[in-house]
LODRENZA-716474 format. One record per residue (C-alpha): residue number from 1; residue in one letter; chain; x, y, z. Coordinates in steps of 0.25 Angstrom, whole numbers, plus 5000, padded with zeros to 4 digits. Each point is the difference from the previous one (the first is absolute). Example, Ala and Ser with C-alpha at 12.3 -4.5 7.8 and 13.67 -1.06 7.14 Angstrom:
<pts>
(1, A, A, (5049, 4982, 5031))
(2, S, A, (5006, 5014, 4998))
</pts>
This chain:
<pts>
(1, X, A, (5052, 5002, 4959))
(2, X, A, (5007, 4989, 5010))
(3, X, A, (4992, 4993, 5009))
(4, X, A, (5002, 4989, 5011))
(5, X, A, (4990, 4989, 5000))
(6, X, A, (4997, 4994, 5016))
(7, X, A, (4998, 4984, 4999))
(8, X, A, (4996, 4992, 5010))
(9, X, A, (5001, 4984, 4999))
(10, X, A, (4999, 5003, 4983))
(11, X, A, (4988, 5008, 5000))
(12, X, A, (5002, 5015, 4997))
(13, X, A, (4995, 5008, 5011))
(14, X, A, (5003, 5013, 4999))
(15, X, A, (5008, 5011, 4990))
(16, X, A, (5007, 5012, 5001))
(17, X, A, (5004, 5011, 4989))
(18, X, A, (5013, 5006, 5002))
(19, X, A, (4997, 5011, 4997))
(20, X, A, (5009, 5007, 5012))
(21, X, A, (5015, 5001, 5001))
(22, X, A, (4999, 4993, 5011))
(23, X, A, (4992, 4988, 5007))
(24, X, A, (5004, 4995, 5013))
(25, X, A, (4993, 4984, 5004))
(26, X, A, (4999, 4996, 5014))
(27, X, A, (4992, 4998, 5011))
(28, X, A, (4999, 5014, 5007))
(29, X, A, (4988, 5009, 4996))
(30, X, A, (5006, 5011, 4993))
(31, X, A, (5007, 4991, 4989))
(32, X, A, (4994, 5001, 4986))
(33, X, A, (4994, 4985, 5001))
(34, X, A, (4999, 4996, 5013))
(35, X, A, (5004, 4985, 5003))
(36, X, A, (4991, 4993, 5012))
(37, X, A, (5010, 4991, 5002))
(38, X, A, (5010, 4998, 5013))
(39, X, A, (5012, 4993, 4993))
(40, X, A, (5000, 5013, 4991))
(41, X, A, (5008, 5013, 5006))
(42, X, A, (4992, 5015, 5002))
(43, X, A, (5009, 5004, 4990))
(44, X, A, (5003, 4987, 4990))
(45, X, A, (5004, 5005, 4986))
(46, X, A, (5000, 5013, 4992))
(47, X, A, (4997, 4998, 4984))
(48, X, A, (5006, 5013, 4993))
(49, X, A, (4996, 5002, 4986))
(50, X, A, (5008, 5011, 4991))
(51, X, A, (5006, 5001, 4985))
(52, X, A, (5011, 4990, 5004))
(53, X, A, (4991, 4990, 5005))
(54, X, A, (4993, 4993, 5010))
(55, X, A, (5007, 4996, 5014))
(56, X, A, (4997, 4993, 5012))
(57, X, A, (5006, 5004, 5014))
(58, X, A, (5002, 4994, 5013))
(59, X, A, (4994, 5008, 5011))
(60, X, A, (5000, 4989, 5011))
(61, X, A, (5013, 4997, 5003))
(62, X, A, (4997, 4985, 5000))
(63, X, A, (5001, 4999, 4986))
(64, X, A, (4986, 4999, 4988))
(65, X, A, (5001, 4987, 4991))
(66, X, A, (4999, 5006, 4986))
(67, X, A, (4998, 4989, 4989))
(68, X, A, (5006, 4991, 5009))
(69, X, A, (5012, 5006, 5005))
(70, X, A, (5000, 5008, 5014))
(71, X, A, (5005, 5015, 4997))
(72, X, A, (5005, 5008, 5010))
(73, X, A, (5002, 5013, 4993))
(74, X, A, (4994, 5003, 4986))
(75, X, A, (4998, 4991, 4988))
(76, X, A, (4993, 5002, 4985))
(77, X, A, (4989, 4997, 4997))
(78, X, A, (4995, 4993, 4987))
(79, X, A, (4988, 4997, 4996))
(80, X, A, (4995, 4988, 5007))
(81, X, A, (5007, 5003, 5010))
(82, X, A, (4995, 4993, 5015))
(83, X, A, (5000, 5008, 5014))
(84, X, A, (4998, 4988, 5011))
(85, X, A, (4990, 5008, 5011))
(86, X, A, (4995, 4988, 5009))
(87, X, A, (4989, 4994, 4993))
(88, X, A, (4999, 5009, 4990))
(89, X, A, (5009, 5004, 4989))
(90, X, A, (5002, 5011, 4991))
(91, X, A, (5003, 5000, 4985))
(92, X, A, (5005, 5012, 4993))
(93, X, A, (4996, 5002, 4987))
(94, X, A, (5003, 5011, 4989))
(95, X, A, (4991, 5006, 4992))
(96, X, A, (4999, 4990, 4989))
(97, X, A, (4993, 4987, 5001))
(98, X, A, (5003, 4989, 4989))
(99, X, A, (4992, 4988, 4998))
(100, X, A, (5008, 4992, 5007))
(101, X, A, (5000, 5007, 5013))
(102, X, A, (4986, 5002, 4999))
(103, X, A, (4997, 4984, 4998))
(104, X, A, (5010, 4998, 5012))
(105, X, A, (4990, 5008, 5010))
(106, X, A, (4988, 4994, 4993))
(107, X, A, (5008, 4987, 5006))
(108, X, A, (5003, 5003, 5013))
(109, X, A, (4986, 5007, 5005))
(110, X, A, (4992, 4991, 5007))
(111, X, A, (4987, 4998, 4993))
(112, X, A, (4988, 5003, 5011))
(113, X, A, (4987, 4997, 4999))
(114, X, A, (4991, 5012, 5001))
(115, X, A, (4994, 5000, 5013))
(116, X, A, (4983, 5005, 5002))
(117, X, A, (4996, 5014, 5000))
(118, X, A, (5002, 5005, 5015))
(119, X, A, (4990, 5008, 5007))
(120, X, A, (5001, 5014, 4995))
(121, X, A, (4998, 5014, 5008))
(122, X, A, (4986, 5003, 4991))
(123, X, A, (4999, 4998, 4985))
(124, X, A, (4995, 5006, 4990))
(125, X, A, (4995, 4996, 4986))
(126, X, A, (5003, 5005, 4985))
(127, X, A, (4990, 5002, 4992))
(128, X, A, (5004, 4999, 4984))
(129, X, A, (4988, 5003, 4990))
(130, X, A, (5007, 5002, 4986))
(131, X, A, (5010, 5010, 5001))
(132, X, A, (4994, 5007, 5013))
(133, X, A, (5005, 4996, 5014))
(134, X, A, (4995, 5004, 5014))
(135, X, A, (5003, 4995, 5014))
(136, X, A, (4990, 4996, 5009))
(137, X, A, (5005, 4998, 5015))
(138, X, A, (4996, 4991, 5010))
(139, X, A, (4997, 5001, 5015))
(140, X, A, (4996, 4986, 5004))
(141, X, A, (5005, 4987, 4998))
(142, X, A, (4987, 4996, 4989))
(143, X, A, (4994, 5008, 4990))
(144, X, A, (4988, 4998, 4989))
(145, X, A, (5003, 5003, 4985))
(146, X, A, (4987, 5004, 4991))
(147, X, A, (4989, 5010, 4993))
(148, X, A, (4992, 5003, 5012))
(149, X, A, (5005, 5011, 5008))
(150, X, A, (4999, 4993, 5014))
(151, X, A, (5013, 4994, 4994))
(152, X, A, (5013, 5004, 5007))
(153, X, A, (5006, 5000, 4985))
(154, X, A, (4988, 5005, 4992))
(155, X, A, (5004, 4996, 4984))
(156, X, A, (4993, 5008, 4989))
(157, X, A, (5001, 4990, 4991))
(158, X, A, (4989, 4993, 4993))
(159, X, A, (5006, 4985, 4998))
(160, X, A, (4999, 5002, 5015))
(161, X, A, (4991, 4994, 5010))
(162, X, A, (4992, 5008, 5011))
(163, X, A, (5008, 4991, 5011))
(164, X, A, (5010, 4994, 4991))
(165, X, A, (5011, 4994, 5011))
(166, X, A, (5004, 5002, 5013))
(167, X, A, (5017, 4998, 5005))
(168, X, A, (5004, 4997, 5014))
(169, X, A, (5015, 4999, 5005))
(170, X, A, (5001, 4987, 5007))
(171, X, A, (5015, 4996, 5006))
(172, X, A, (5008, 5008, 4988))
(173, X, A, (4991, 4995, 4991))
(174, X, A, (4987, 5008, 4994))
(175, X, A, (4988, 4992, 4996))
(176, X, A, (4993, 5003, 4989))
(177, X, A, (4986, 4997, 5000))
(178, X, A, (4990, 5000, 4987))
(179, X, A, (4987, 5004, 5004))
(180, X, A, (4991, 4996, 4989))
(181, X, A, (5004, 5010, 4990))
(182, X, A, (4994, 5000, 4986))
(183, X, A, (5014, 5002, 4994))
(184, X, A, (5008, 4992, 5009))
(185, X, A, (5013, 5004, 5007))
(186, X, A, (5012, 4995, 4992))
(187, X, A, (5017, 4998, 5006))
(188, X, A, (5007, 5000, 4986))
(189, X, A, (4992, 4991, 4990))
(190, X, A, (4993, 4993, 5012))
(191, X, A, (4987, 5003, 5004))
(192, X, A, (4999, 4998, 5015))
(193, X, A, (4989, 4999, 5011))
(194, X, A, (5009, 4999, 5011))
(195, X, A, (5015, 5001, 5002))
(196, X, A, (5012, 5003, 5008))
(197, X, A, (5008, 5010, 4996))
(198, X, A, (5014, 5007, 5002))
(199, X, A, (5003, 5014, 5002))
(200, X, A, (5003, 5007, 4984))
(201, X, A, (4989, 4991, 4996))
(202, X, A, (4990, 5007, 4989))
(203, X, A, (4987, 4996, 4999))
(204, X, A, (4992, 5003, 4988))
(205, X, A, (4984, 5005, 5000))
(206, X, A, (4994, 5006, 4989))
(207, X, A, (5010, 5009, 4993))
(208, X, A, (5006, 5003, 5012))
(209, X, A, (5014, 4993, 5008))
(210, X, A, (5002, 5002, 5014))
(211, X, A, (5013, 4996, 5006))
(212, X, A, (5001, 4999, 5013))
(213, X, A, (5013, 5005, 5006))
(214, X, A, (5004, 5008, 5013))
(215, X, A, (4997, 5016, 5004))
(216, X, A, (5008, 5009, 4992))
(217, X, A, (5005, 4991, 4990))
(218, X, A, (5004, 5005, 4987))
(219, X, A, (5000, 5013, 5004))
(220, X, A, (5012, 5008, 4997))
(221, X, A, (5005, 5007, 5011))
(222, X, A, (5008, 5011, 4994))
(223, X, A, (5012, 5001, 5008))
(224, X, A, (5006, 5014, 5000))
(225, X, A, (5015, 4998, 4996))
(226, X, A, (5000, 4988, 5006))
(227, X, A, (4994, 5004, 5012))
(228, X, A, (4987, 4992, 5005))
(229, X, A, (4988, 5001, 5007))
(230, X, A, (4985, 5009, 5000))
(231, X, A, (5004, 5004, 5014))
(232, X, A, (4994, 5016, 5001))
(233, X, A, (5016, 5001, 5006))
(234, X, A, (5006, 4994, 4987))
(235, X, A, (4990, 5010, 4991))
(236, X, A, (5004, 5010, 5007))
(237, X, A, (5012, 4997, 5000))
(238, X, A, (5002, 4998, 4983))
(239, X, A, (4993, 5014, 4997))
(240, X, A, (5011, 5008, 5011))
(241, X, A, (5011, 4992, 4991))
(242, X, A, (4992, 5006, 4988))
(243, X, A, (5001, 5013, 5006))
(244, X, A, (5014, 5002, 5004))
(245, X, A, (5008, 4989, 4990))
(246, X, A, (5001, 5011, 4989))
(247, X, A, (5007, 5011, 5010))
(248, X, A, (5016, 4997, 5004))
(249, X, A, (4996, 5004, 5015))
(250, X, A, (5007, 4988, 5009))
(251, X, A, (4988, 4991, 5005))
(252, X, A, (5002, 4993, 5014))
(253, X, A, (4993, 4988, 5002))
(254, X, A, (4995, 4994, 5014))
(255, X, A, (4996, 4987, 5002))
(256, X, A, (5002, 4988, 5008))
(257, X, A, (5010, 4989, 4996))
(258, X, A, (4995, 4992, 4989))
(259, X, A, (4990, 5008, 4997))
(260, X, A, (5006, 5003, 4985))
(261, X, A, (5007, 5012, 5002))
(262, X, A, (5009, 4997, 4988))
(263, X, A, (4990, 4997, 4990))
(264, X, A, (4992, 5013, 5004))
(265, X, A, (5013, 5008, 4998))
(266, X, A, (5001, 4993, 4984))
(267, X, A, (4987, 5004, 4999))
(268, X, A, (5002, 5014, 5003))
(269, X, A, (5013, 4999, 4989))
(270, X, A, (4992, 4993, 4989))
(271, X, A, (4988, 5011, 5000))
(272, X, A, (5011, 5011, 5000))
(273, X, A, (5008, 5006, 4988))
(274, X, A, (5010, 4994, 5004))
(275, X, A, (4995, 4986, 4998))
(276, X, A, (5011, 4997, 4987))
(277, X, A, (5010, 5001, 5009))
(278, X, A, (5007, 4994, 5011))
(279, X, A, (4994, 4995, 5013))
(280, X, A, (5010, 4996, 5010))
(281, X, A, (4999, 4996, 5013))
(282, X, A, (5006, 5000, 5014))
(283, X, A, (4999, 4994, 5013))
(284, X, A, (5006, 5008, 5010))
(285, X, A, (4999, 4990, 5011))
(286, X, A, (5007, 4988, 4991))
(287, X, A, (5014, 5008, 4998))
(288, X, A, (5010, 5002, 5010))
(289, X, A, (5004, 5012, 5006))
(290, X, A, (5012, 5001, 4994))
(291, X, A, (4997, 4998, 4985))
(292, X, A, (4984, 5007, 5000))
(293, X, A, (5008, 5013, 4996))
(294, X, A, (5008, 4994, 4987))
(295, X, A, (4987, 4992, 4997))
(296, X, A, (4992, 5015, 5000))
(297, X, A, (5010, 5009, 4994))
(298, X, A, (5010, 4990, 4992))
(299, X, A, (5015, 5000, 5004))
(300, X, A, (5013, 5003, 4991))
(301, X, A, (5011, 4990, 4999))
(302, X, A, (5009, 4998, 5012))
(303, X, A, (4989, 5009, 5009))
(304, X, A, (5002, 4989, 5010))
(305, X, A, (5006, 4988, 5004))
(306, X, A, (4995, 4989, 4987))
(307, X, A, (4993, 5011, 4993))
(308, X, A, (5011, 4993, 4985))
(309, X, A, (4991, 5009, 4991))
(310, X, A, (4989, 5011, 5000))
(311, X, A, (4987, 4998, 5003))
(312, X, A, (4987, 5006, 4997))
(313, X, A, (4988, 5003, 5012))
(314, X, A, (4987, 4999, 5000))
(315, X, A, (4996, 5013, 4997))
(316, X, A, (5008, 5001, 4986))
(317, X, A, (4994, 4986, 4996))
(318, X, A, (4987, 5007, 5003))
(319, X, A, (5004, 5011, 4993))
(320, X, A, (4986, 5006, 4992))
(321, X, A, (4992, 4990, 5008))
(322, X, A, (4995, 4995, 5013))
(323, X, A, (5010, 4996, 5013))
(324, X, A, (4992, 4992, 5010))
(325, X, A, (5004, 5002, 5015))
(326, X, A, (4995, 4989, 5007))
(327, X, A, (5001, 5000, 5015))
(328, X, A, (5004, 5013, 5000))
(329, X, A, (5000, 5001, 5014))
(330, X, A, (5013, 4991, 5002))
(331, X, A, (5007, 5011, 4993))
(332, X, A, (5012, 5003, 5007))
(333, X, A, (5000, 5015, 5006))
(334, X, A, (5014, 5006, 4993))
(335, X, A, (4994, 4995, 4986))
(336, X, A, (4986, 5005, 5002))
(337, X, A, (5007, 5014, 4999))
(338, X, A, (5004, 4997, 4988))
(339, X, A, (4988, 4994, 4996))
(340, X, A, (4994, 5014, 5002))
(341, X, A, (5012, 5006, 4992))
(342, X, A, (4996, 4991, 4988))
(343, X, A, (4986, 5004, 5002))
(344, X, A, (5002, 5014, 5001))
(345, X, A, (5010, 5002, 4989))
(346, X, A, (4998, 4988, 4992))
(347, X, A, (5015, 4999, 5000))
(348, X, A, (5007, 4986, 5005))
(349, X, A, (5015, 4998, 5002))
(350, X, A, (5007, 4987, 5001))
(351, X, A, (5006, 4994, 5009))
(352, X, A, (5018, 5006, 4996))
(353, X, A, (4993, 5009, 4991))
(354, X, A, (5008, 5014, 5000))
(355, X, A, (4985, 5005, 4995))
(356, X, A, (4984, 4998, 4999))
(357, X, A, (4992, 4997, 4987))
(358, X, A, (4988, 5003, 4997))
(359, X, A, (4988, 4990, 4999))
(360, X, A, (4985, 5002, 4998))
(361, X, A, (4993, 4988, 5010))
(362, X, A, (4987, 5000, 5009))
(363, X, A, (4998, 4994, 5011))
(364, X, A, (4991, 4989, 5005))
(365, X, A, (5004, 4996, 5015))
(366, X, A, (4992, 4990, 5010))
(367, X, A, (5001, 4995, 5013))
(368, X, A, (4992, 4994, 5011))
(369, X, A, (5004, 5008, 5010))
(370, X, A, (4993, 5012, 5006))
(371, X, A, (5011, 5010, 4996))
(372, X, A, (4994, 5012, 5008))
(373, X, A, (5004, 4994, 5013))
(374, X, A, (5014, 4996, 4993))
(375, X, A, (5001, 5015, 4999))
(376, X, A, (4995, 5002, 5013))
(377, X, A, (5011, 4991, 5006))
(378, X, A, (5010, 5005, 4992))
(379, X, A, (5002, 4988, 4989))
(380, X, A, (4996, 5009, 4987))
(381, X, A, (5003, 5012, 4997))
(382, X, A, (4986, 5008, 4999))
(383, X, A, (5005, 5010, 4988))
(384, X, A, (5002, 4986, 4992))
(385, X, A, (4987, 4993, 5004))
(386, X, A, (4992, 5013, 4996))
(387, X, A, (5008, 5000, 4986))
(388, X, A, (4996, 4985, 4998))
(389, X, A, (4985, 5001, 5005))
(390, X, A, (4994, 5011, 4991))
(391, X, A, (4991, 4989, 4996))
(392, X, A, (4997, 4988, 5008))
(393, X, A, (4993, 4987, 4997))
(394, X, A, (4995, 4992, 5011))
(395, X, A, (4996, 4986, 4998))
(396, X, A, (4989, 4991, 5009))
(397, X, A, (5006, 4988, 5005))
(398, X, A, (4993, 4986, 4994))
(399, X, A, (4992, 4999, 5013))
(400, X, A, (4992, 5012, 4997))
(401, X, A, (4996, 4995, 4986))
(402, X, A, (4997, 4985, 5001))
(403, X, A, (4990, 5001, 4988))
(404, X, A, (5013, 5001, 4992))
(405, X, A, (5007, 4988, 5006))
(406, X, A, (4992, 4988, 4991))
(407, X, A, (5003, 5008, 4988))
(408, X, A, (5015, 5004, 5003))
(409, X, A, (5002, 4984, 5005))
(410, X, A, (4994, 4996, 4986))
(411, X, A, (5009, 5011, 4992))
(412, X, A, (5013, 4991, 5008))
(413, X, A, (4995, 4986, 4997))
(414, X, A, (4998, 5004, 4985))
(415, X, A, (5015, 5007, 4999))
(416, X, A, (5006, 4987, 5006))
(417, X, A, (4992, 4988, 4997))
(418, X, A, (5006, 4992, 4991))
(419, X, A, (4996, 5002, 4984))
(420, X, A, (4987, 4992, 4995))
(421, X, A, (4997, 4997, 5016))
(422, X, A, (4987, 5006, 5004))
(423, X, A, (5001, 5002, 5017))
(424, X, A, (4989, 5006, 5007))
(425, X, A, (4998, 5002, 5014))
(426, X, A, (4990, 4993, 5010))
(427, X, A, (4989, 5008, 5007))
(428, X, A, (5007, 4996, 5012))
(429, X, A, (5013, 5005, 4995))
(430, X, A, (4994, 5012, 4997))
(431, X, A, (4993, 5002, 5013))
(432, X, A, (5014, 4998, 5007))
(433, X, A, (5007, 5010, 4992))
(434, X, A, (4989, 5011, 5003))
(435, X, A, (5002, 4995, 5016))
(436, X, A, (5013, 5002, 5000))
(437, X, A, (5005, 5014, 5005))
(438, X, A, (5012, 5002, 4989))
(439, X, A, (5010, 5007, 5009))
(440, X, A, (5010, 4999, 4989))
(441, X, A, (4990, 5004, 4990))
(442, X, A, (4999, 4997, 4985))
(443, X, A, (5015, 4993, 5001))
(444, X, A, (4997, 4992, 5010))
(445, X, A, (4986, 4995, 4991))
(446, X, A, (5010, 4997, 4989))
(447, X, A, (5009, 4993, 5008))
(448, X, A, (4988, 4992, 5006))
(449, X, A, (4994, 4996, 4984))
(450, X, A, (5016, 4996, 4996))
(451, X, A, (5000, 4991, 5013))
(452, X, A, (4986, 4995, 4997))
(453, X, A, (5003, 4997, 4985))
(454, X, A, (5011, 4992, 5004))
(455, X, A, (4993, 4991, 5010))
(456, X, A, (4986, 4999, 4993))
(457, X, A, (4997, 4986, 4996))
(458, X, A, (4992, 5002, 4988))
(459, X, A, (4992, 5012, 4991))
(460, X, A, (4994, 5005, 5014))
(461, X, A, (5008, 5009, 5010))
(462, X, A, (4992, 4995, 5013))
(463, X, A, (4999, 5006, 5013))
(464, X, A, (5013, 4989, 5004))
(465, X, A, (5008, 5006, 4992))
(466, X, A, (5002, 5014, 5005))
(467, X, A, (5010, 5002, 5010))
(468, X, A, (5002, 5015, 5006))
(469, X, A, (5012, 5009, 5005))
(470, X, A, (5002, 5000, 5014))
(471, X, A, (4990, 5009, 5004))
(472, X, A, (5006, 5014, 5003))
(473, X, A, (4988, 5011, 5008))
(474, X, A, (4992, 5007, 4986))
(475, X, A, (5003, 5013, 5004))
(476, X, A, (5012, 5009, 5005))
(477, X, A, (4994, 4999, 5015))
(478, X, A, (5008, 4990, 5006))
(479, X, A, (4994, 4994, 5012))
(480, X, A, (5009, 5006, 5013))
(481, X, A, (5006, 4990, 5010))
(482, X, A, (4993, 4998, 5013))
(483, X, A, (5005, 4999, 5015))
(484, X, A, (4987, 4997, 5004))
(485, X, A, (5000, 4988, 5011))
(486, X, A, (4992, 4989, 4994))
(487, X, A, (4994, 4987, 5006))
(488, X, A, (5012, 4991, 4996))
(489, X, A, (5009, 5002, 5013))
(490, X, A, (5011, 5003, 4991))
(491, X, A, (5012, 5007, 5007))
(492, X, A, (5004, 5015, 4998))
(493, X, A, (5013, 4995, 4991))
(494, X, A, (4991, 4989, 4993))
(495, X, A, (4990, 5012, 4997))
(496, X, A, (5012, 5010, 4995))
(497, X, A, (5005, 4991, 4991))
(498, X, A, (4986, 4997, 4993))
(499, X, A, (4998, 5016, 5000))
(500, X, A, (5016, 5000, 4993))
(501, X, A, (4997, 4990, 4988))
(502, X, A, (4987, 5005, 4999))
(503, X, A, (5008, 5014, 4998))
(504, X, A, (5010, 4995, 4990))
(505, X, A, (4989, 4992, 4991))
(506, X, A, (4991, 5012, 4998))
(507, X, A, (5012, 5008, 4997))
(508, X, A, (5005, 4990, 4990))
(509, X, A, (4986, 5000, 4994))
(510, X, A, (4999, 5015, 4998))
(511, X, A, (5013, 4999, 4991))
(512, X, A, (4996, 4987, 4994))
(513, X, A, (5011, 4991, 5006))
(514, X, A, (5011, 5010, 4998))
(515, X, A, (5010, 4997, 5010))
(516, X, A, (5008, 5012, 5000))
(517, X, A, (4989, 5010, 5001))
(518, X, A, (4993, 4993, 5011))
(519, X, A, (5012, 5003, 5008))
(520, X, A, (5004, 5011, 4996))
(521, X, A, (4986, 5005, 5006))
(522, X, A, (5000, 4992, 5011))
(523, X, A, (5016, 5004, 5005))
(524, X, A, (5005, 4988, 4998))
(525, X, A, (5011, 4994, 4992))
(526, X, A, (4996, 4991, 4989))
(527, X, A, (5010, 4988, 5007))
(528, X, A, (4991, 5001, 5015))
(529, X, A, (4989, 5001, 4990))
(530, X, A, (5002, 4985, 4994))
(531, X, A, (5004, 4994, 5013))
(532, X, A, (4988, 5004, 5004))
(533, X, A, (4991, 4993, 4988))
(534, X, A, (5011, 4989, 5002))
(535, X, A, (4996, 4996, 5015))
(536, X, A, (4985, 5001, 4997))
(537, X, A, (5002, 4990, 4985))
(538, X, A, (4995, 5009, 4991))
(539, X, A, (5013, 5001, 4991))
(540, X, A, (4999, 4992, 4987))
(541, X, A, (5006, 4990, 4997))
(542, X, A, (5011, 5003, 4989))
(543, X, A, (5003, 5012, 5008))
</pts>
């Protein structure tokens, strides 16, 4: 599998399996990695990778340095091959790694020292006596090792003392205090009486090895296909996708953006018979109009204007397997009736065709809309919604399952850190990621450990090196505008005004900065629309 390797003043800093059609780099938050950098556009460059190769396009319209030379459309990619992203830059490489390669990124990484243990949340200690192994948790910043049961870690073992040692955590550090022991307390082939200690230290007593190390690790969190947490929601969760993967009934799924609605839906498709065959999938939201019914259905050639051949549609590709709706809801209302023909009849026609095939597809769909009140305002056809929801999944937002957030944090910064590099995060890391209300939910947490792999400094991701989204309100609730007189003195036009951007902004965050359905909803053209963003300075840069 390809990959693009992020460095940043020669030390490796972040890597990315391609393992996507598609990537798209840039600086706005729903690109695959996100850049933190202003010189670098929303949307920079898209890397494809298919049979014929690996490209880079221009999305900025100013123009993306690859190995040197500034592309404004499309150039291959070989390996080696270098994307110019600010401070940072991206090597794509292939597969395959020979020696050499390998000996030219040993020589540009940086060598860093290792910093000291930081402060953990708690810590537990692994106890190894032959081939048994037990955990024993800790509650307070000291403990006592030793035989007599007053002991917070009681050893059964009898090379062992009565009070044999006691550990203390002192500024990252623990000491390790002898306390007279009979047998000592040893650190490799050393026998100590008092030390200072890093976290993964192992201490050996008796027969036994502790090893100091923070709560929880080593544990394997089994994630269900691919899908983490120990939430009760995400338990739930895995045994309705149990229950209903093996049936061909269409599955809706509900859920906040971000919150993985796409991964749930493979899951359904990987625990269904239909797991050997094709999953493909679709986001109604991201194709136009014009072209969502050839890129459903298929077209024969000359259907249209540039249609040079015939093309196959989604449903056919899916043919026997899985067809993933995603944001169902933006479907337009001529092609949701036949949507439900396809449903009803499991025959599709293309686009010129002078008649249907047949074709054997279930349907996942997801959306983040509530589509009752789309079918009560006339948006979607209630005959369809009722086809697609026979059985629906909801899934909680990231805020309602924060005891998931350090592990789902840890599962990112162990896909993307760079090979042989061990980067764990701070306790004040980790308490700003559980503070942190997560409006985009479990993308935004992604984009967030990408941005922090980039601008850490070393093997430890601190509290520093987070940046967040712009904050968007947690739930669908969005707080209304007020014409309540305050003690400003502002004018009636001054106070309208306020209430107007105010308007526009929450509208804009409901459809996660879409433009042209924030004024749709609010009446307005899309033109007025971005001369009002203009006059109040909150257009970008490169738009």
């Amino acid at each position: 599998m390809a990959e693009l390797v992020f460095f940043r003043r020669g030390e490796e800093v972040l890597r990315f399996n391609l393992d996507e059609k598609r990537v798209v780099l840039g600086r706005g938050e729903r690109c695959e990695v996100v850049i933190p950098d202003p010189e670098v556009s929303r949307q920079q460059v898209a890397v494809s990778v298919d049979a014929g190769g690996a490209k880079a396009t221009d999305l900025s319209g100013k123009g993306t340095i690859v190995s040197g030379k500034r592309i404004s459309t499309e150039v291959a990619l070989g390996d080696g091959a270098e994307i110019a992203l600010g401070q940072w830059k991206a090597v794509f490489r292939t597969a395959r790694r020979d020696e050499a390669e390998a000996t030219h990124v040993e020589q540009a990484k940086t060598q860093v020292a290792p910093l000291p243990s930081p402060r953990v949340v708690s810590v537990q200690v692994r106890v190894r006596t032959g081939t048994k192994e037990k955990v024993h948790r800790l509650s307070s910043d000291s403990f006592t090792v030793g035989k007599d049961p007053g002991n917070d870690l009681v050893l059964d073992d009898k090379f062992t003392s009565g009070r044999h040692l006691k550990v203390a955590r002192r500024d990252g550090y623990f000491l390790v205090a002898d306390q007279g022991s009979t047998n000592g307390t040893w650190l490799g082939n050393a026998r100590v009486h008092e030390a200072e200690v890093p976290l993964f230290s192992t201490i050996r007593v008796g027969e036994a090895q502790l090893t100091i190390e923070p709560s929880g690790s080593g544990e394997r969190r089994e994630a269900y296909c691919g899908i983490i947490g120990d939430d009760p929601s995400v338990k739930q969760l895995a045994e309705l996708i149990e229950k209903v993967a093996p049936s061909s009934a269409a599955v809706a799924i509900f859920g906040e953006s971000g919150t993985g609605k796409e991964l749930v839906a493979k899951a359904v498709h990987t625990r269904s018979t239909r797991k050997d065959r094709a999953f493909i999938p679709v986001n109604c939201a991201a194709i136009s109009k014009e072209l969502i019914e050839s890129e459903l259905f298929g077209h024969e050639k000359g259907a249209f204007t540039g249609a040079m051949t015939a093309n196959t549609g989604a449903f056919e590709e899916a043919d026997g397997g899985t067809l993933f709706l995603d944001e169902i809801g933006e479907l337009p209302l001529e092609l949701q009736a036949k949507l439900l023909r396809a449903l009803e009849s499991g025959e599709i026609k293309r686009v010129g065709a002078p008649r249907p095939i047949q074709v054997d597809v279930r349907i996942v769909a997801a959306t983040n809309r509530d589509l009752l009140q789309s079918v009560k305002r006339g948006e979607f056809r209630e005959d369809l919604y009722y086809r697609l929801c026979v059985i629906p999944l909801h899934l909680a937002p990231l805020r309602s399952r924060r005891g998931d957030i350090a592990a789902i944090a840890e599962h990112f910064v162990k896909a993307f850190a760079p090979k042989g590099q061990d980067v764990r995060f701070t306790a004040e890391a980790l308490h700003a990621l559980s503070d942190h209300p997560w409006p985009g939910n479990i993308r935004e947490l992604r984009n967030a450990v990408h941005r922090a792999l980039l601008l850490r400094k070393g093997p430890y991701i601190d509290k520093g090196d987070l940046t967040f989204d712009v904050a968007r309100p947690a739930s669908g609730a969005e707080p209304g505008p007020s014409l309540e007189a305050g003690d400003d003195g502002q004018p009636l036009e001054a106070r309208l005004q306020a209430v107007e951007k105010q308007l526009i902004l929450a509208t804009l965050r409901k459809h996660d900065g879409n433009r042209e359905k924030a004024a749709r909803e609010l009446g307005v053209s899309r033109s007025a629309l971005f001369k009002r963003l203009k006059d109040w300075g909150i257009t970008h840069s490169d738009e």
